[in-house]
C-alpha positions in Angstrom: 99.5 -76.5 -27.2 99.1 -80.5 -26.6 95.9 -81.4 -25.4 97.3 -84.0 -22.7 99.7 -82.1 -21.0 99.8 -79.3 -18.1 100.0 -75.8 -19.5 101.7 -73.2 -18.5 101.1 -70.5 -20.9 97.3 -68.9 -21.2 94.4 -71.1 -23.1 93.5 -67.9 -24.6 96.4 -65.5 -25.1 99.6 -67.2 -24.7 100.8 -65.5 -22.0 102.6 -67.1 -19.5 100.3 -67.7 -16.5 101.8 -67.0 -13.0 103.3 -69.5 -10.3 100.9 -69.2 -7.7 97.4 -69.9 -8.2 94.0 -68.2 -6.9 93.3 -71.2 -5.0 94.1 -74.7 -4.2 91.3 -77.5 -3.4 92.4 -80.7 -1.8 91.5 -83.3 -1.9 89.2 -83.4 -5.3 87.8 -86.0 -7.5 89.7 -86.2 -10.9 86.6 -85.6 -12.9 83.1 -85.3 -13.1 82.6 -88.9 -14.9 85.0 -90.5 -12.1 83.4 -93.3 -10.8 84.6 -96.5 -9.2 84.2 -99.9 -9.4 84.5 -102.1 -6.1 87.6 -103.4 -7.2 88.8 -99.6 -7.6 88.4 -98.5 -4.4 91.8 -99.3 -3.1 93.1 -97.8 -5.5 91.7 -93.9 -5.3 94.1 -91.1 -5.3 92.4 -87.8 -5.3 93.8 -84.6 -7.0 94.7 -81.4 -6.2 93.0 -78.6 -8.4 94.5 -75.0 -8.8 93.1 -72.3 -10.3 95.1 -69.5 -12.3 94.1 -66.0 -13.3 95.9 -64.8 -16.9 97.8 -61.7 -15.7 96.9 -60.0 -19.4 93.6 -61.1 -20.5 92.3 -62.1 -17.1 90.9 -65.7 -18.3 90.9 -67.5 -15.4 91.5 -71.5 -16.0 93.4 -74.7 -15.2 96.7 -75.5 -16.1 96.0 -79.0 -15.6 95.7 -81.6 -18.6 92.1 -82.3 -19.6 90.5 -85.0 -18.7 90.3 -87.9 -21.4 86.9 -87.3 -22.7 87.0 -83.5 -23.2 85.6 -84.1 -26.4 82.7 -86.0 -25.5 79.6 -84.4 -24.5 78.7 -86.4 -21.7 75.2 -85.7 -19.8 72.2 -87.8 -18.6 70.0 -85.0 -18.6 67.0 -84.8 -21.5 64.9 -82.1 -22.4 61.9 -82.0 -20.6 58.9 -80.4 -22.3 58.9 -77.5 -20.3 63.0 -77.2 -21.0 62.5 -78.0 -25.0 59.8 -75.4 -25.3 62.0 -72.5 -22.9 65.0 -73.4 -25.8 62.7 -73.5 -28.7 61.4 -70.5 -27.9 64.8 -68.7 -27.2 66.0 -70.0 -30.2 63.2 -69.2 -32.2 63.6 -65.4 -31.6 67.2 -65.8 -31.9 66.7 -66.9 -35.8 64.0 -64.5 -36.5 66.2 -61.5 -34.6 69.0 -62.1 -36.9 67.0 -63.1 -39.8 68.3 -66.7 -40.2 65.9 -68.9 -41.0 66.3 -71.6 -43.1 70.5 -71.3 -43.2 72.5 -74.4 -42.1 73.8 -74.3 -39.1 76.2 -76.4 -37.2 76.1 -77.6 -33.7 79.6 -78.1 -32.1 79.1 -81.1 -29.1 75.8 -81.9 -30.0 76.2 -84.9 -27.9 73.3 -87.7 -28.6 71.8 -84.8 -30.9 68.5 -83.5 -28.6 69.1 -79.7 -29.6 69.6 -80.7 -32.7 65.7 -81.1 -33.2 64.8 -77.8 -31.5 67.2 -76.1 -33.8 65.6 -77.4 -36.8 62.3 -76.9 -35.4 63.7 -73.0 -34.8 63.7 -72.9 -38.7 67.2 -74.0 -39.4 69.0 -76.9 -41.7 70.9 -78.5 -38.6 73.9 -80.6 -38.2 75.7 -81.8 -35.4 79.3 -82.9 -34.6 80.2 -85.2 -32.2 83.4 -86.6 -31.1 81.5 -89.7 -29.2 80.9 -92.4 -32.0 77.9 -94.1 -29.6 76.1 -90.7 -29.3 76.2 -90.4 -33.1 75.4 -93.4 -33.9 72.5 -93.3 -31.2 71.4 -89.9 -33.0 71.2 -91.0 -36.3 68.8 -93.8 -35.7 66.4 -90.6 -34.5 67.1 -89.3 -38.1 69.3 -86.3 -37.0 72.0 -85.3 -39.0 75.5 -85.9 -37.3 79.0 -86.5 -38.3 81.4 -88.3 -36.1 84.6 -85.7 -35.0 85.9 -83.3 -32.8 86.0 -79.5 -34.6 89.5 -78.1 -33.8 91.2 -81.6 -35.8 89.0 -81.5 -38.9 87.3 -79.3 -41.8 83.7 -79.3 -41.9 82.8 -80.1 -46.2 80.1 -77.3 -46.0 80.8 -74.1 -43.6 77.8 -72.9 -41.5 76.1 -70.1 -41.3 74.9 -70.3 -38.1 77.2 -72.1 -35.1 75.6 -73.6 -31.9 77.8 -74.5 -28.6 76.0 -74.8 -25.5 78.3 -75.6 -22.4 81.0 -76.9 -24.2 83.5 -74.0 -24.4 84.5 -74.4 -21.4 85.7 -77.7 -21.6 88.4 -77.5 -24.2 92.0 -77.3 -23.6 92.9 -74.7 -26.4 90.4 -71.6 -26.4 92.3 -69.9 -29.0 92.5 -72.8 -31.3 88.9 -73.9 -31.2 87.7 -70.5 -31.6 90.1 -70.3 -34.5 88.6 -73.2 -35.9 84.6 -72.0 -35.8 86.2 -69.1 -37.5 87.3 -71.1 -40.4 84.7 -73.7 -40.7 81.9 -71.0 -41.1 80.8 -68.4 -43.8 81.2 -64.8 -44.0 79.5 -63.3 -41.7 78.6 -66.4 -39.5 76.0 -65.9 -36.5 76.7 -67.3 -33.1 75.1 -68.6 -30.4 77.3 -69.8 -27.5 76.5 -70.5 -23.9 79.0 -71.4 -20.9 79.2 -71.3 -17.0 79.0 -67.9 -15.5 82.2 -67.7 -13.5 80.5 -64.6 -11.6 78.1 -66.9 -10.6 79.9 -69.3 -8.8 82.1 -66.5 -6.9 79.1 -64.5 -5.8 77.4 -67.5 -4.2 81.0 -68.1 -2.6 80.3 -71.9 -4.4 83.9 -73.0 -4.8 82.8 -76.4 -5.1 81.2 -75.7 -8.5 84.9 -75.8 -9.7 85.6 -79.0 -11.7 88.6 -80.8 -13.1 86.5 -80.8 -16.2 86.1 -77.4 -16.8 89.5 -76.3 -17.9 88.1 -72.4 -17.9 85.7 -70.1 -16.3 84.3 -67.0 -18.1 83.2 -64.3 -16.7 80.5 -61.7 -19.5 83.6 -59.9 -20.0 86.5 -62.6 -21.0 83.8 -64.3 -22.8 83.4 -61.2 -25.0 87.1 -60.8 -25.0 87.7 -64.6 -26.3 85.8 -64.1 -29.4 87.1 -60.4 -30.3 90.6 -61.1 -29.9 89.7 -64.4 -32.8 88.0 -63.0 -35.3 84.4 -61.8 -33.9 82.0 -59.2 -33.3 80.4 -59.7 -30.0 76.5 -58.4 -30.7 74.7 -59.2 -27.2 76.4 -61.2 -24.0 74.5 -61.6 -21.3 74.1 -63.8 -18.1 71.0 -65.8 -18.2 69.6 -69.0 -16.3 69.4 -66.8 -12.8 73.1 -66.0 -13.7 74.4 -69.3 -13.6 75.1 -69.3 -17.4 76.5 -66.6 -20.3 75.2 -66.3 -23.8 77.2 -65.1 -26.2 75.8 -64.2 -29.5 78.8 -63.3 -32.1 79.2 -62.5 -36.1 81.8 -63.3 -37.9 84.2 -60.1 -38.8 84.2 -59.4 -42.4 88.2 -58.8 -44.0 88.5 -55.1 -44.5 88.0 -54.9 -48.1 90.5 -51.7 -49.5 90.2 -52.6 -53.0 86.9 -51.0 -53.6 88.5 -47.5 -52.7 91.3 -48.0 -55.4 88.9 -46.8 -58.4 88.6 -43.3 -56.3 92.5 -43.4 -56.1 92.5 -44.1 -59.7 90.7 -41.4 -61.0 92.3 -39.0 -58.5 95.8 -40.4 -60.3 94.2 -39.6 -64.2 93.0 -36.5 -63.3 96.5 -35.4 -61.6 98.6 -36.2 -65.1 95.3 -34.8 -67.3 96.0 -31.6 -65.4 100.3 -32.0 -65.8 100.1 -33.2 -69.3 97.9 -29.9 -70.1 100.9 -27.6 -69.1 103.6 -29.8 -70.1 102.4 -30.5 -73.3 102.3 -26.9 -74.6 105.8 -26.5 -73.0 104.9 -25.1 -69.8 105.8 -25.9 -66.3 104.2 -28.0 -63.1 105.2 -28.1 -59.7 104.1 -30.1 -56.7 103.8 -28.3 -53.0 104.2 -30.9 -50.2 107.2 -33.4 -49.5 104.4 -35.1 -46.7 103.9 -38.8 -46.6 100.4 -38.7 -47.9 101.6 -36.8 -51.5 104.8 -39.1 -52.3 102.7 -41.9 -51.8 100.3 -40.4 -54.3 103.2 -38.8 -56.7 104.8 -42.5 -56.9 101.1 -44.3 -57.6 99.8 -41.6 -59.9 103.6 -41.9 -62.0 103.9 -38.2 -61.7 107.4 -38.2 -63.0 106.7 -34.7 -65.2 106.8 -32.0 -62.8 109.2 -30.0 -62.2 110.1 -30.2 -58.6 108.0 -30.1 -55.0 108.5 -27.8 -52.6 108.7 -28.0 -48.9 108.9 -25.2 -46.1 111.0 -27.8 -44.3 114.3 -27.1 -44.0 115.9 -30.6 -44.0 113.9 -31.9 -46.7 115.0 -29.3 -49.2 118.1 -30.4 -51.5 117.0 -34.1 -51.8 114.7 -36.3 -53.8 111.8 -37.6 -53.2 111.3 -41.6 -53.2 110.5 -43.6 -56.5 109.7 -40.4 -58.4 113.4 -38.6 -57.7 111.9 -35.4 -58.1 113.8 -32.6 -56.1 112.7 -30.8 -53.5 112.9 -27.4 -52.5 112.4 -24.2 -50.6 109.2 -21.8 -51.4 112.0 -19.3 -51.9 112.7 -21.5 -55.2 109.5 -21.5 -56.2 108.9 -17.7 -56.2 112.1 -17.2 -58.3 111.0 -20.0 -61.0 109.3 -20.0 -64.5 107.1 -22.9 -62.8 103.4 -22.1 -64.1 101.2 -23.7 -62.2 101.7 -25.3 -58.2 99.6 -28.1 -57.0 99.0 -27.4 -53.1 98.7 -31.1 -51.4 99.3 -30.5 -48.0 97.2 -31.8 -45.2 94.9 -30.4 -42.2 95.0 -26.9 -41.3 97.8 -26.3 -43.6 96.6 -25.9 -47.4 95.1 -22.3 -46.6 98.4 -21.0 -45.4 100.4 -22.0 -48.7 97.6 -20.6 -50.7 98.5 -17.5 -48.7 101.8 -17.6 -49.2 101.7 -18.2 -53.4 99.3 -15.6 -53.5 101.6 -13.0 -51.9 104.8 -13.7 -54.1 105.5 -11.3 -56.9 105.6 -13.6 -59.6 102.1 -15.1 -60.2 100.9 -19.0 -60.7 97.8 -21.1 -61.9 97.0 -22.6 -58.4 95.6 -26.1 -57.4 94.4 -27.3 -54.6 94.1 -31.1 -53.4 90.5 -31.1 -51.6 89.4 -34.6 -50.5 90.2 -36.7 -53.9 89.6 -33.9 -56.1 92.0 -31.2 -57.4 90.4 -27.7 -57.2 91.5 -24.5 -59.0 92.0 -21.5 -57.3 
């Protein structure tokens, strides 16, 4: 997605977004940091802003360009001391809640830096990217630590632990690819603290004017939940807050499933499976396997079960061929009954492994009998 050109695909999912928009508004100013000179005045064109709904993930956004500073945070607002207490405080309980304190964190858009002190007065080692070189350089003569850049185009050198993005979301032309991008420039199990406009907000005080060219897309509690799940995150609280006019989002990073762990169990389950065939083999006696599922040729071909004699399956048109990797025939119970097999391993799944036992039990000619229970093979 190019950051200077209409879309017409979804900022979040891809999908294609639909022809007709929700609403039009005409005429509108081009941006919220749109203002004129005297000498401009003549030449004012105002825009027309439509407003899409994604038909699958129900984002609903612009599909116009961004405006040139969507990088930038740009505000003349400053914390007042009633505001910097109210954000200490809620940040403050954030870190102790999630037992943060004293991890670095990274604020994405920190502006000129002013969170940046209440986040390090919350207990953590702050830092702040900015895209705007003057608010940097304005923030490090207040001694705050900033870099100079925009997070989707770069690599931060050490990953946070804890992210910060208050209003900014919103703003950014990919939602996909930034997301993607706090995903990568933060540790295993990263903690999130995210706030944007409440879209809910604006349509339940019928406030159609609080639609701006740049806000490029307006969450609602649930497609803000739904941005970070579908990219990588666990959603652990989001909630409205600021009498609704605003969404927090606080998200962890989603561990990788980890499988390896649960190959030592598969392991053992293989050595004890050719202990047990070696014990008959080796004296000159025979094994066979019961069960031509999907579950025991995957476990034939990892355990290397290439010495028994055959498997057997009720199931008609699996009987006279081989199974995979192993090429062990298989067969009807019928076979089995009529054999000098000694001993039958039952591996066959659910409500199943009774029945067979039923079945061996019954025929004439008697076996050592095994049973696959969980991981473990059990004699019966």
């Amino acid at each position: 997605m190019t950051y200077f050109e209409q879309i017409e695909h979804c900022r979040l999912c891809r999908a294609e977004l639909p022809g007709n928009a929700l609403i039009t508004l005409f005429p509108f100013p081009k941006a919220a940091q749109h203002f004129l000179t005297s000498k401009q005045l003549d030449n004012e064109s105002p825009i027309e802003l439509a407003v899409f709904q994604c038909n699958k993930c129900d984002l609903v956004q612009l599909k116009a360009a961004p405006v040139s500073y969507f990088r930038e945070v740009i505000t003349a607002a400053v914390l007042s001391p009633h505001s910097r207490t109210t954000r200490l405080n809620e940040i403050t309980t954030f870190v102790k809640k999630y037992n943060l304190l004293g991890k670095t964190a990274l604020e994405i858009g920190c502006g000129k830096g002013g969170m940046l002190d209440v986040i390090v007065d919350a207990g953590l080692r702050a830092e702040g990217i900015e895209y705007s070189e003057s608010s940097v350089e304005e923030g490090v003569l207040f001694e705050r630590s900033m870099i100079c850049g925009y997070l989707p185009d770069q690599k931060i050198t050490k990953k946070a632990e804890v992210f910060f993005s208050f209003n900014y979301l919103e703003h950014q032309p990919d939602i996909k690819q930034f997301i993607d991008s706090i995903y990568t420039n933060s540790t295993d199990n990263a903690v999130g603290y995210i706030t944007v406009p409440n879209l809910s907000y604006l349509l339940e005080s019928k406030c159609l004017y609080e639609f701006v060219a740049d806000h490029l897309v307006y969450f609602t509690v649930s497609t803000l939940r739904r941005a970070f799940e579908f990219n990588g995150f666990d959603v652990l609280e989001c909630q409205e807050i600021n009498n609704s006019n605003d969404i927090l989002a606080i998200v962890r990073k989603r561990s990788s499933l980890r499988l390896d762990s649960y190959m030592e169990e598969v392991n053992s389950l293989s050595a004890e499976l050719n202990t047990l065939v070696d014990k008959y083999v080796s004296v000159g006696k025979k094994v066979a396997v019961w069960g031509a599922g999907h579950r025991t040729l995957a476990l034939l071909a990892i355990s290397k079960l290439n010495n028994i004699e055959f498997i057997i399956d009720s199931a008609p048109f699996k009987q006279g061929l081989f199974s995979p990797v192993m090429l062990t025939k298989i067969v009807s119970p019928e076979t089995l009954e009529y054999s000098d097999v000694d001993a039958v391993i039952v591996m066959v799944p659910g409500i199943y492994p009774q029945e067979v036992l039923n079945i061996v039990k019954n025929f004439k000619r008697k076996f050592n009998t095994y049973l696959l229970e969980g991981n473990k093979i059990v004699a019966y």
